[in-house]
VOGUTI-436446 format. One record per atom (N, C-alpha, C): residue in one letter; atom name; x, z, y; residue number from 1. Coordinates in steps of 0.2 Angstrom, whole numbers, padded with zeros to 4 digits, always signed. Layout:
N
(a,CA,(X,Z,Y),NUM);
...
//
This chain:
185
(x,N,(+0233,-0534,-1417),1);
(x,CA,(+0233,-0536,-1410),1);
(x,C,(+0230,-0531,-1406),1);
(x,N,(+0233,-0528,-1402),2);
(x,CA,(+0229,-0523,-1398),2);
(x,C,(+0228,-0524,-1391),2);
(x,N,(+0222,-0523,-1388),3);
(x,CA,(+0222,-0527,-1382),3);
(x,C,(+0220,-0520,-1376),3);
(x,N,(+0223,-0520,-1373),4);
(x,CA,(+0219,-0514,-1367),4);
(x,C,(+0214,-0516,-1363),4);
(x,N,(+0208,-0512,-1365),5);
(x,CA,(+0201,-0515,-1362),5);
(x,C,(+0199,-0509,-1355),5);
(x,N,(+0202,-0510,-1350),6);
(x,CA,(+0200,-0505,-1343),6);
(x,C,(+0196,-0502,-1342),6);
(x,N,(+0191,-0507,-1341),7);
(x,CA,(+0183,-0506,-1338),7);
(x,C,(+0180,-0508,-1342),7);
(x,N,(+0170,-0507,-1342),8);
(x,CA,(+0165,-0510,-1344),8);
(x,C,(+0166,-0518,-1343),8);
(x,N,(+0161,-0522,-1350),9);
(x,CA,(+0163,-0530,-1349),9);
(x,C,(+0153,-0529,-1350),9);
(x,N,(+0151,-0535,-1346),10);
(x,CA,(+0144,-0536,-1346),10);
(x,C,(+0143,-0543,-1347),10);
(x,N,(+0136,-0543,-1352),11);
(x,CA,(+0134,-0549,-1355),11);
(x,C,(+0132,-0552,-1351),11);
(x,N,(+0132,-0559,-1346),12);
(x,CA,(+0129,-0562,-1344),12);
(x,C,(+0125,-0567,-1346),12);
(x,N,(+0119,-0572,-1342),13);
(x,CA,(+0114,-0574,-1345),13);
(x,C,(+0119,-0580,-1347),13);
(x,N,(+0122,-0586,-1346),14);
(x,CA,(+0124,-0590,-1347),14);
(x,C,(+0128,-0588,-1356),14);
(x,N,(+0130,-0583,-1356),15);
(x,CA,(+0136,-0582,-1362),15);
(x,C,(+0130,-0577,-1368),15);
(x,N,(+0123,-0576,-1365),16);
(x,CA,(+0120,-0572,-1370),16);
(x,C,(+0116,-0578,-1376),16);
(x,N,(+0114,-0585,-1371),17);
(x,CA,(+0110,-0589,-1375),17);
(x,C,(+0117,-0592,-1380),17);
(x,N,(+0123,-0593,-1377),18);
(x,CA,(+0127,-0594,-1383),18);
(x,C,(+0130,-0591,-1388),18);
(x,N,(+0130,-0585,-1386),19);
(x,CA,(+0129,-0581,-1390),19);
(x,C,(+0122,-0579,-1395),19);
(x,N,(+0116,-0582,-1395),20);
(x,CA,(+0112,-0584,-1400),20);
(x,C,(+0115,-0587,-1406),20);
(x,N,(+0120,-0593,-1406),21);
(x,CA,(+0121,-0595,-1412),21);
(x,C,(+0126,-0592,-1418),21);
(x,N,(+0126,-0594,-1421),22);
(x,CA,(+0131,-0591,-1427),22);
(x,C,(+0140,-0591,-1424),22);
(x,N,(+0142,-0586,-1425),23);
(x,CA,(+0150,-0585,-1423),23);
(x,C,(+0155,-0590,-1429),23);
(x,N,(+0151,-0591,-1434),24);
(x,CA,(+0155,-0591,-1442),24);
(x,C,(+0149,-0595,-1445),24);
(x,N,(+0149,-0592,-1451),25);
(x,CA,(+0147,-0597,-1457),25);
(x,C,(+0141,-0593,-1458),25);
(x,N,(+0134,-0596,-1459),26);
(x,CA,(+0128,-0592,-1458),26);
(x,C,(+0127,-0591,-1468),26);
(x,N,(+0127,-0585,-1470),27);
(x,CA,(+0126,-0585,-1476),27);
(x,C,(+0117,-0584,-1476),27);
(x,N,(+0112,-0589,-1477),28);
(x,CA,(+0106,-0588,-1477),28);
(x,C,(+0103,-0588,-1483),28);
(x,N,(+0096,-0583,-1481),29);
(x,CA,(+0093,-0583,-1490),29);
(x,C,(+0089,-0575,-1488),29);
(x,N,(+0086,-0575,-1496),30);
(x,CA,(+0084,-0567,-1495),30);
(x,C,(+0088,-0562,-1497),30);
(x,N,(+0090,-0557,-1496),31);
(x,CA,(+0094,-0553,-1495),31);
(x,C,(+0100,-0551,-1501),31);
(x,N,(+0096,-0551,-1507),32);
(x,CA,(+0100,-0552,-1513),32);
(x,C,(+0104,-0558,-1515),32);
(x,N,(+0100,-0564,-1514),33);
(x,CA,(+0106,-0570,-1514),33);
(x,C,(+0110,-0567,-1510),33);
(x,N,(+0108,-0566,-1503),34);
(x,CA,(+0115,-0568,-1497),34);
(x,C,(+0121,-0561,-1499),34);
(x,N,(+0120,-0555,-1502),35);
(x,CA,(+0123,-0552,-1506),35);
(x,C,(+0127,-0554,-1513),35);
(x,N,(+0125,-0557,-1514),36);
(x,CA,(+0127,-0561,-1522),36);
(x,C,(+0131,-0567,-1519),36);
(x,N,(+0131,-0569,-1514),37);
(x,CA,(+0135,-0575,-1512),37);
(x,C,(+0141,-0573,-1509),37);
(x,N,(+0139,-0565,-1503),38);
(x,CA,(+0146,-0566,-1500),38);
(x,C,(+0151,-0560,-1505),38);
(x,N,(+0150,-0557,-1510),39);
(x,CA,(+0153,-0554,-1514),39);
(x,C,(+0156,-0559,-1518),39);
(x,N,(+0154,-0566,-1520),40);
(x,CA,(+0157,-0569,-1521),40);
(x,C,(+0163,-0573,-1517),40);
(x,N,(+0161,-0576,-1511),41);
(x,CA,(+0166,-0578,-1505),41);
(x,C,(+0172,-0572,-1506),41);
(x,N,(+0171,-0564,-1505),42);
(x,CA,(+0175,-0561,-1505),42);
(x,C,(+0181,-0558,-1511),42);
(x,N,(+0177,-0558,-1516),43);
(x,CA,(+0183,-0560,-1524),43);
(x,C,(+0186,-0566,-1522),43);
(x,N,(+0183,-0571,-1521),44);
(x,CA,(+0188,-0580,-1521),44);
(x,C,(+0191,-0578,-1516),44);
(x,N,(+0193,-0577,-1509),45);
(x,CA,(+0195,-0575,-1503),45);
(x,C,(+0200,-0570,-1501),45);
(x,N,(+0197,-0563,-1505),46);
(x,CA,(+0201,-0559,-1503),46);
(x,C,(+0204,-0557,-1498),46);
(x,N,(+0198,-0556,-1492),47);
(x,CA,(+0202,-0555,-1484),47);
(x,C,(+0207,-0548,-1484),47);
(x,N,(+0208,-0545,-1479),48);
(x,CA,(+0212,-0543,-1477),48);
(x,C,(+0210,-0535,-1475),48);
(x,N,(+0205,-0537,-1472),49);
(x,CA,(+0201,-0532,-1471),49);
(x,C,(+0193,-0534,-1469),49);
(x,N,(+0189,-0530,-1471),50);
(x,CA,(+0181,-0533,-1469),50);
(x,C,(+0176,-0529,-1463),50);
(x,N,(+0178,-0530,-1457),51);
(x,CA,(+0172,-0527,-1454),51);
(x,C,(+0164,-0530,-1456),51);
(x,N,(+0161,-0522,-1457),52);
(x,CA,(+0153,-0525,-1455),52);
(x,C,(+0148,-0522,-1450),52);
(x,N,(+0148,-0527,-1446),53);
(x,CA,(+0145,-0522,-1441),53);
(x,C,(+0137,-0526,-1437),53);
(x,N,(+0133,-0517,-1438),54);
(x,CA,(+0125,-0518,-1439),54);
(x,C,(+0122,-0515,-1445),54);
(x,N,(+0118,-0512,-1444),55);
(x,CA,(+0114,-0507,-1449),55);
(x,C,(+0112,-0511,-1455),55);
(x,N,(+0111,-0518,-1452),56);
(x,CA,(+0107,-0524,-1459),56);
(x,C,(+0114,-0523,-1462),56);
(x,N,(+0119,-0526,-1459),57);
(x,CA,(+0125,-0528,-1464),57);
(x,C,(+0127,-0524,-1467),57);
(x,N,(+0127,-0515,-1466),58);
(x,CA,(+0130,-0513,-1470),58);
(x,C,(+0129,-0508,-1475),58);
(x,N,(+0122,-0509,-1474),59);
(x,CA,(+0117,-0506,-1480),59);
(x,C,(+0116,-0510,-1483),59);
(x,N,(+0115,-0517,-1484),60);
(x,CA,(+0115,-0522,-1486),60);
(x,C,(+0122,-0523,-1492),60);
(x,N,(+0127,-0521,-1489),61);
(x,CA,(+0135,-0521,-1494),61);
(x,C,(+0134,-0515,-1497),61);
(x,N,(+0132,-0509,-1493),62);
(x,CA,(+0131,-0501,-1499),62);
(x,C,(+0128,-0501,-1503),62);
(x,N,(+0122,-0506,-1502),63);
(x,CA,(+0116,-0506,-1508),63);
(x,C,(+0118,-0510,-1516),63);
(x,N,(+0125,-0516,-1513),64);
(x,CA,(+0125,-0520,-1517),64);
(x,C,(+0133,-0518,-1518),64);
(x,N,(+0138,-0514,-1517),65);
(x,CA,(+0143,-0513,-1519),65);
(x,C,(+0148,-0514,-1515),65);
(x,N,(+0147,-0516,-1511),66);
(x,CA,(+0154,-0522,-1507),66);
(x,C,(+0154,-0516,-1502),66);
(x,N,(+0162,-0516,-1502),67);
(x,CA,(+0165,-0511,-1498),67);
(x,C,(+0169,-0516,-1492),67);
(x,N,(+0167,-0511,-1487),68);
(x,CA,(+0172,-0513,-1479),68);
(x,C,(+0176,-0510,-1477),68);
(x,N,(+0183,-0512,-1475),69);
(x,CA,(+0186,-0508,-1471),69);
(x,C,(+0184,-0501,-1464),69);
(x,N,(+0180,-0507,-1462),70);
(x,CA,(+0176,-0503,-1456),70);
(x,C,(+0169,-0506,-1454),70);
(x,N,(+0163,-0501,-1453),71);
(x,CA,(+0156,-0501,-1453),71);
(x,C,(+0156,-0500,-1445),71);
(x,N,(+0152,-0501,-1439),72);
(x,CA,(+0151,-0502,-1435),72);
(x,C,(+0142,-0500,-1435),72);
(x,N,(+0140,-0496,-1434),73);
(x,CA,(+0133,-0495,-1435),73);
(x,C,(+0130,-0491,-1427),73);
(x,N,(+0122,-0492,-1428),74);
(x,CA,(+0119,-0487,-1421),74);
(x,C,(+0112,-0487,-1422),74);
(x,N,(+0112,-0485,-1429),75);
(x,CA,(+0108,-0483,-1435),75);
(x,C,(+0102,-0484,-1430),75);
(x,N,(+0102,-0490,-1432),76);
(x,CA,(+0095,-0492,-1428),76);
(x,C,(+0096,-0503,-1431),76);
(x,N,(+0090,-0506,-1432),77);
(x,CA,(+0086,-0511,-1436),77);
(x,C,(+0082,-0513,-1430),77);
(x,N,(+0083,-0518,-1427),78);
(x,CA,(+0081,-0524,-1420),78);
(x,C,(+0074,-0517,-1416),78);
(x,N,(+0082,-0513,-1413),79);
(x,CA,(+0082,-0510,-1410),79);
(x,C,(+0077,-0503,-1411),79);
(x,N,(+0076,-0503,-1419),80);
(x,CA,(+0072,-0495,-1420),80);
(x,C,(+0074,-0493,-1423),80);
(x,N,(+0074,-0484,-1423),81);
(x,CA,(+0078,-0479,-1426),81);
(x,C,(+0077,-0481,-1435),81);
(x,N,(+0083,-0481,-1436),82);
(x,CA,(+0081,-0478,-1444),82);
(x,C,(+0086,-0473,-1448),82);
(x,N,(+0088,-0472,-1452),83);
(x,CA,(+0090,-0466,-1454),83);
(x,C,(+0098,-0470,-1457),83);
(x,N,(+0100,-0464,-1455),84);
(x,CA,(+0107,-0468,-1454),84);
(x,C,(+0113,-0471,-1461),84);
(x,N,(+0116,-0476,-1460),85);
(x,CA,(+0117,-0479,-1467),85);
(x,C,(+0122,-0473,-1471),85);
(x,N,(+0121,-0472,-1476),86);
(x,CA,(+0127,-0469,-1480),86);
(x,C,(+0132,-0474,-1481),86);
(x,N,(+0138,-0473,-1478),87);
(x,CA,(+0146,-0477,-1480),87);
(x,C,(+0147,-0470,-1481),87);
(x,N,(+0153,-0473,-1486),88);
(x,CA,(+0160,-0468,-1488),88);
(x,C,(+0164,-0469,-1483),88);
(x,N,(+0165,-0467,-1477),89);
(x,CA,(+0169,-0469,-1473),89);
(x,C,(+0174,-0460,-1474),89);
(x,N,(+0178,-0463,-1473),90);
(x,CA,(+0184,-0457,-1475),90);
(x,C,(+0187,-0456,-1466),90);
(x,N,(+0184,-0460,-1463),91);
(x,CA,(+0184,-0456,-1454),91);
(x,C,(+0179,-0457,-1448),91);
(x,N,(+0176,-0454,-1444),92);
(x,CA,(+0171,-0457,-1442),92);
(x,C,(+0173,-0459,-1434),92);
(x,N,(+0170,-0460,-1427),93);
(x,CA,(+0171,-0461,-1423),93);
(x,C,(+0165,-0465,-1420),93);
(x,N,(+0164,-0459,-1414),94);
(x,CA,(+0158,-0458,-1410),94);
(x,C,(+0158,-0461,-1402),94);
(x,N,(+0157,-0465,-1403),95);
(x,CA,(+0155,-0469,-1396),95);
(x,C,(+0150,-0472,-1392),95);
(x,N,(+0151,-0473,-1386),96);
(x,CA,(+0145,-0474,-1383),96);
(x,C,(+0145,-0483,-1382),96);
(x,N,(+0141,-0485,-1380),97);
(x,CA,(+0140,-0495,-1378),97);
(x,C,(+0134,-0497,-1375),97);
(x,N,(+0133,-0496,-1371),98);
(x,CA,(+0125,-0498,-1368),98);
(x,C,(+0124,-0505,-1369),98);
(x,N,(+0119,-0508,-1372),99);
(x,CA,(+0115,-0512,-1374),99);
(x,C,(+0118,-0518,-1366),99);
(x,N,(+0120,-0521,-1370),100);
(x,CA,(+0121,-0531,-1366),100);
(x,C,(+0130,-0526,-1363),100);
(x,N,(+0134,-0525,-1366),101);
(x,CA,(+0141,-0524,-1364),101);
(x,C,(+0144,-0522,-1369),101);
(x,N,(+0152,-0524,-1368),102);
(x,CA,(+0157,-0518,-1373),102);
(x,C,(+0161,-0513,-1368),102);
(x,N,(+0162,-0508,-1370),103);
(x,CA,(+0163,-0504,-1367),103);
(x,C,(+0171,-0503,-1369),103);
(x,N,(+0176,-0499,-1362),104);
(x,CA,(+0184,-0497,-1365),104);
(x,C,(+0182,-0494,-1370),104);
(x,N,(+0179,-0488,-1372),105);
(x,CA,(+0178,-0483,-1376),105);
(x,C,(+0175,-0488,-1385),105);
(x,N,(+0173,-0491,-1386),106);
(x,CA,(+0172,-0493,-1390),106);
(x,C,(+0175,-0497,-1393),106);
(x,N,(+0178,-0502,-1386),107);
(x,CA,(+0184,-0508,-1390),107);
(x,C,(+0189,-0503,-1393),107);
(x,N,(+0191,-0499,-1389),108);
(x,CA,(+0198,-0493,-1392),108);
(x,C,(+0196,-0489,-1398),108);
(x,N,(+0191,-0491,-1401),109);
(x,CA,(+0187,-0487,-1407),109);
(x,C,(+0190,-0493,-1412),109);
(x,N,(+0185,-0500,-1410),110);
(x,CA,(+0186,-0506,-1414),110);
(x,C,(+0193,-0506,-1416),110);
(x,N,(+0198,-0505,-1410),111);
(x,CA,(+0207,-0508,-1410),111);
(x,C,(+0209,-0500,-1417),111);
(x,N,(+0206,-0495,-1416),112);
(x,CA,(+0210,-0490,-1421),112);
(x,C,(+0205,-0492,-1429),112);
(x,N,(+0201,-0492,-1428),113);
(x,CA,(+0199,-0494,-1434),113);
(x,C,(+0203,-0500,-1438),113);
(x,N,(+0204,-0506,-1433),114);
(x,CA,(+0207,-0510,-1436),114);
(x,C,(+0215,-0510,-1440),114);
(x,N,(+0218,-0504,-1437),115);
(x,CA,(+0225,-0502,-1439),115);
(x,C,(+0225,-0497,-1445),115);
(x,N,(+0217,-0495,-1446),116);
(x,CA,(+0217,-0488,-1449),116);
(x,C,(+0219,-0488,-1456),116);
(x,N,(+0221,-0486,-1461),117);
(x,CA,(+0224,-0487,-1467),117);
(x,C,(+0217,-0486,-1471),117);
(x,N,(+0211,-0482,-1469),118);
(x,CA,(+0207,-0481,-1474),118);
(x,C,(+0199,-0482,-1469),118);
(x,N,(+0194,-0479,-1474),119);
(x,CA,(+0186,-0483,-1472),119);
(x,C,(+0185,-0479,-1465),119);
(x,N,(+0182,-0485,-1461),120);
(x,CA,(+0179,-0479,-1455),120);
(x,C,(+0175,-0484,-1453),120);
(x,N,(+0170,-0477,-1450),121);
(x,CA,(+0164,-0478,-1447),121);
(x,C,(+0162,-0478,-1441),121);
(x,N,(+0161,-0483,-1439),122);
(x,CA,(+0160,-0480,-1430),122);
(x,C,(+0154,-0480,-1428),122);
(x,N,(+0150,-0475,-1425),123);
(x,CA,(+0143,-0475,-1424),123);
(x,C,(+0141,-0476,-1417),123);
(x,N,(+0140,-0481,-1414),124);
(x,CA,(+0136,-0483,-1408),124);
(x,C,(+0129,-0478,-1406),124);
(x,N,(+0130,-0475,-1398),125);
(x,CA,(+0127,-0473,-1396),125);
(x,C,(+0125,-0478,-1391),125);
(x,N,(+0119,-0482,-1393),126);
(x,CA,(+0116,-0487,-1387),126);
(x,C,(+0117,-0494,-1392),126);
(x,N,(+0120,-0500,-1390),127);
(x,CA,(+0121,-0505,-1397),127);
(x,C,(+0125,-0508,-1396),127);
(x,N,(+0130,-0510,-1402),128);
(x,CA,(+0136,-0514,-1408),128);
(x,C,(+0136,-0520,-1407),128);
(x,N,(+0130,-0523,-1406),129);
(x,CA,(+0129,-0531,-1406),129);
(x,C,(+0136,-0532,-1402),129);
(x,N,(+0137,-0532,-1399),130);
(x,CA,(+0143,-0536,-1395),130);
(x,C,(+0150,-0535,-1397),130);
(x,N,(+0150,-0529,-1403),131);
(x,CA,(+0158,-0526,-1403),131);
(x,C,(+0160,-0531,-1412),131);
(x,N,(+0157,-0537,-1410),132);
(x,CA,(+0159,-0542,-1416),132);
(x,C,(+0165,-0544,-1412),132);
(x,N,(+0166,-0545,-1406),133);
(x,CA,(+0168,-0548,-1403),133);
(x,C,(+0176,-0545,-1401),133);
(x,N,(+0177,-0539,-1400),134);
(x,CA,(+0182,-0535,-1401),134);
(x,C,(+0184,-0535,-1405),134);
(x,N,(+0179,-0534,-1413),135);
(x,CA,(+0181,-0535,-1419),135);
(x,C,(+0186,-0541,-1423),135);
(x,N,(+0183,-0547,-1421),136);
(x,CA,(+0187,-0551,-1420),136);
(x,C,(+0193,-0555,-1418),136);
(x,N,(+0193,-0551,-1411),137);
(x,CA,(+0201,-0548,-1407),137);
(x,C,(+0207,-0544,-1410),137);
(x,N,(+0204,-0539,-1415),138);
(x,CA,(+0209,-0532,-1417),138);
(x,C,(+0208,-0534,-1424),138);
(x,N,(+0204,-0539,-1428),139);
(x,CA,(+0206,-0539,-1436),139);
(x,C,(+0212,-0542,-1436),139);
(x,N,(+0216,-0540,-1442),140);
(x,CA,(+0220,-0541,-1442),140);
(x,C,(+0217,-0551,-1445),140);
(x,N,(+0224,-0554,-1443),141);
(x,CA,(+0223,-0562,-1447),141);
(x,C,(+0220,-0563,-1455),141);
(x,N,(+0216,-0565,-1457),142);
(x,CA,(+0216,-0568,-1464),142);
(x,C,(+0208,-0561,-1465),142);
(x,N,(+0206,-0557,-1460),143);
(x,CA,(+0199,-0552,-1460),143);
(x,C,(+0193,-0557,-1461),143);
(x,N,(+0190,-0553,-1463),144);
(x,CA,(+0182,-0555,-1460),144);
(x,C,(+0178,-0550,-1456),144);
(x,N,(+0174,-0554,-1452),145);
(x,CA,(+0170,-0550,-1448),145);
(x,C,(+0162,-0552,-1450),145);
(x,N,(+0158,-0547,-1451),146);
(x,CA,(+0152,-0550,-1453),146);
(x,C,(+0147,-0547,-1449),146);
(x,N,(+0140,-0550,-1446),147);
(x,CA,(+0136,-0546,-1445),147);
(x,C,(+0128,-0549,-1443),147);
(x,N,(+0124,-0547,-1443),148);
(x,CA,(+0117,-0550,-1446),148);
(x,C,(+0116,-0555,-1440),148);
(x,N,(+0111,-0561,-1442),149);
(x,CA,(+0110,-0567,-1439),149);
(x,C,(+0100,-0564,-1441),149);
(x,N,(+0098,-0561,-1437),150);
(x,CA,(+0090,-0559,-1436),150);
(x,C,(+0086,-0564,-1441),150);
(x,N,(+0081,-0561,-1445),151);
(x,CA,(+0080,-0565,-1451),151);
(x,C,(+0081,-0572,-1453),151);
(x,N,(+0087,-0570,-1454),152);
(x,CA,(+0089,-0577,-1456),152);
(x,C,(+0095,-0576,-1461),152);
(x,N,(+0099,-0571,-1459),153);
(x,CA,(+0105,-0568,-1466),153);
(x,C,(+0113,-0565,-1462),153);
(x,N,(+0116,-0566,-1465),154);
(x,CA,(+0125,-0564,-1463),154);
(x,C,(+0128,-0569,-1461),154);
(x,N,(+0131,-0567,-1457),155);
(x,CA,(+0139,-0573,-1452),155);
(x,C,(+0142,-0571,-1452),155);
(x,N,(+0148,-0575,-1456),156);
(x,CA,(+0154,-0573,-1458),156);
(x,C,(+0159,-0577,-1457),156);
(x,N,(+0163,-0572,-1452),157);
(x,CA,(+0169,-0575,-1447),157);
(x,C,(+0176,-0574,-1450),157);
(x,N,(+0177,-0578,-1451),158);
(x,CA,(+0185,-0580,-1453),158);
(x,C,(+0188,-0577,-1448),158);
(x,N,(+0194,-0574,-1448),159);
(x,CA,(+0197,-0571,-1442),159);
(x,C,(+0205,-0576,-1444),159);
(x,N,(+0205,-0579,-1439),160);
(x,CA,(+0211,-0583,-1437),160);
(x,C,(+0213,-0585,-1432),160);
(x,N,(+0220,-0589,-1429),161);
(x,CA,(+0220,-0590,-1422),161);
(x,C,(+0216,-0593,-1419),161);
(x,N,(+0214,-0598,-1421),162);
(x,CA,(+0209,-0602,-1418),162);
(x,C,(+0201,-0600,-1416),162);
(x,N,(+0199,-0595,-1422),163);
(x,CA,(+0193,-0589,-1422),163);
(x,C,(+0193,-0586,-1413),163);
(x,N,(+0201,-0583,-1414),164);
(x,CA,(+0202,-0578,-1409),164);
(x,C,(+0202,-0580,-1401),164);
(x,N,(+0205,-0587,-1400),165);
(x,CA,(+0206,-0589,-1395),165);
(x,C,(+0197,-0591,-1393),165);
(x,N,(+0194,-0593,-1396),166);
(x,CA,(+0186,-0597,-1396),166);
(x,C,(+0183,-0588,-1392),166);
(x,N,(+0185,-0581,-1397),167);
(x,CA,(+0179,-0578,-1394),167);
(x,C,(+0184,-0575,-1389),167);
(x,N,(+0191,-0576,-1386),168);
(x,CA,(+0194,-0572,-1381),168);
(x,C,(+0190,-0577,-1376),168);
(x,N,(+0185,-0583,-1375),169);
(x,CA,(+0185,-0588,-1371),169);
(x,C,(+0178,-0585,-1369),169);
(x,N,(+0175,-0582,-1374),170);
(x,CA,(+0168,-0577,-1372),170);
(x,C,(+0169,-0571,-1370),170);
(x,N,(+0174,-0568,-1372),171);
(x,CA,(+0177,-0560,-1369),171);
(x,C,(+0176,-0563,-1361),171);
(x,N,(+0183,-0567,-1359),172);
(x,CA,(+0183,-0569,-1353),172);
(x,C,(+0177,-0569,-1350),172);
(x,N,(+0171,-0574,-1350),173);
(x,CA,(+0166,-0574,-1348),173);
(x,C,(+0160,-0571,-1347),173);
(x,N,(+0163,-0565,-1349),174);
(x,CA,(+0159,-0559,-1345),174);
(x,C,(+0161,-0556,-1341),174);
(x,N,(+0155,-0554,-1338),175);
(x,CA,(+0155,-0551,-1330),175);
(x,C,(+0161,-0543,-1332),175);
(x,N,(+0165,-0541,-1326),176);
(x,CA,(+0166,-0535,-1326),176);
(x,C,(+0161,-0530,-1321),176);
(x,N,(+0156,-0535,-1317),177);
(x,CA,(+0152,-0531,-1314),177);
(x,C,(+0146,-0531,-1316),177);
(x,N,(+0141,-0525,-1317),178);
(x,CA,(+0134,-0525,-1320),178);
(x,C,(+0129,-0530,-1319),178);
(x,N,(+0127,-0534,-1323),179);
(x,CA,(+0121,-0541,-1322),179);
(x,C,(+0116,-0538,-1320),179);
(x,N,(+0114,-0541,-1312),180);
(x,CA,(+0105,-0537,-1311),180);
(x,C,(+0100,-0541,-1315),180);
(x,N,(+0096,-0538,-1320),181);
(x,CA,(+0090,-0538,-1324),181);
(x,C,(+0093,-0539,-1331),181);
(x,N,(+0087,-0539,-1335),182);
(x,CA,(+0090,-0538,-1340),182);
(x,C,(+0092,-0543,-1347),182);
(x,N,(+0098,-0544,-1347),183);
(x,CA,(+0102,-0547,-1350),183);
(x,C,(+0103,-0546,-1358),183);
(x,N,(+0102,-0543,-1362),184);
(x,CA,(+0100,-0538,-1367),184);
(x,C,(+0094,-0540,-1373),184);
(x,N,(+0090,-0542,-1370),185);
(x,CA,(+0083,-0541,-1376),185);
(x,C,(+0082,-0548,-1375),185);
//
């Protein structure tokens, strides 16, 4: 599904605190179980395709073997530089996202990756956090989208029509105009 995203979308304070809870299914534990669990989910499952997006989640699948369709990173861990993950991504693509928005430029990253035949990486200049949400717009049906719940583990979103209508009803409810203060941290 391809959606045309015009302008900048911004996080407002209403939609950021609900945006605290889990999107999906909280896989919690320490790092290894919650690997060892969703490697299983995805053998019995078998999605479609797997986005992982966040530097925890997808170094966390590279360490442990679990391949994604598409990596969404901005080589950076609750919000400090780190060294950036190694994926096999077989295409990359470079965009920008300021912290508390999705950006045209990134959703239109999210939407090619989604159709893309093979691995890609998109690496965020600024931060990802919110491009779950795009993500789950442009997976195809029957995807997973996954990405880190702050020490706590992995949320794993089923991508379905019902999934999609739920987070078009958060898309909507962002601003198209800039939130004065900050909405983000």
């Amino acid at each position: 599904m391809i959606v045309c995203l015009l302008k900048t979308l911004y996080l407002t304070y209403e939609l950021r605190s609900k945006l605290k809870a889990p999107l999906g299914t909280l896989i919690s534990g320490k790092p290894n179980k919650v690997a060892e669990r969703l490697a299983g989910i995805i053998s019995c499952e078998k999605p479609r395709k797997i986005f992982a997006v966040g530097d925890t989640v997808a170094s966390t699948m590279v360490k442990h073997g679990i391949d994604a369709g598409v990596y969404i990173v901005d080589n950076k861990i609750m919000r400090k530089r780190i060294e950036p993950v190694s994926v096999r991504g077989d295409s990359e693509i470079f965009v920008k996202n300021t912290s508390g928005t999705i950006t045209s430029e990134a959703w239109k990253a999210v939407e090619e990756a989604s159709v893309a035949s093979s691995t890609t990486k998109i690496v965020v200049e600024g931060e990802e956090d919110l491009l779950v949400l795009p993500a789950v717009i442009s997976a195809p049906e029957g995807s997973f989208v996954l990405y880190g719940q702050p020490h706590e583990g992995i949320v794993l979103i089923r991508v379905t029509k019902e999934k999609r209508e739920e987070i078009r009803d958060f898309i909507e409810a962002m601003s198209p105009h800039k939130v004065e203060g900050r909405v983000d941290g």
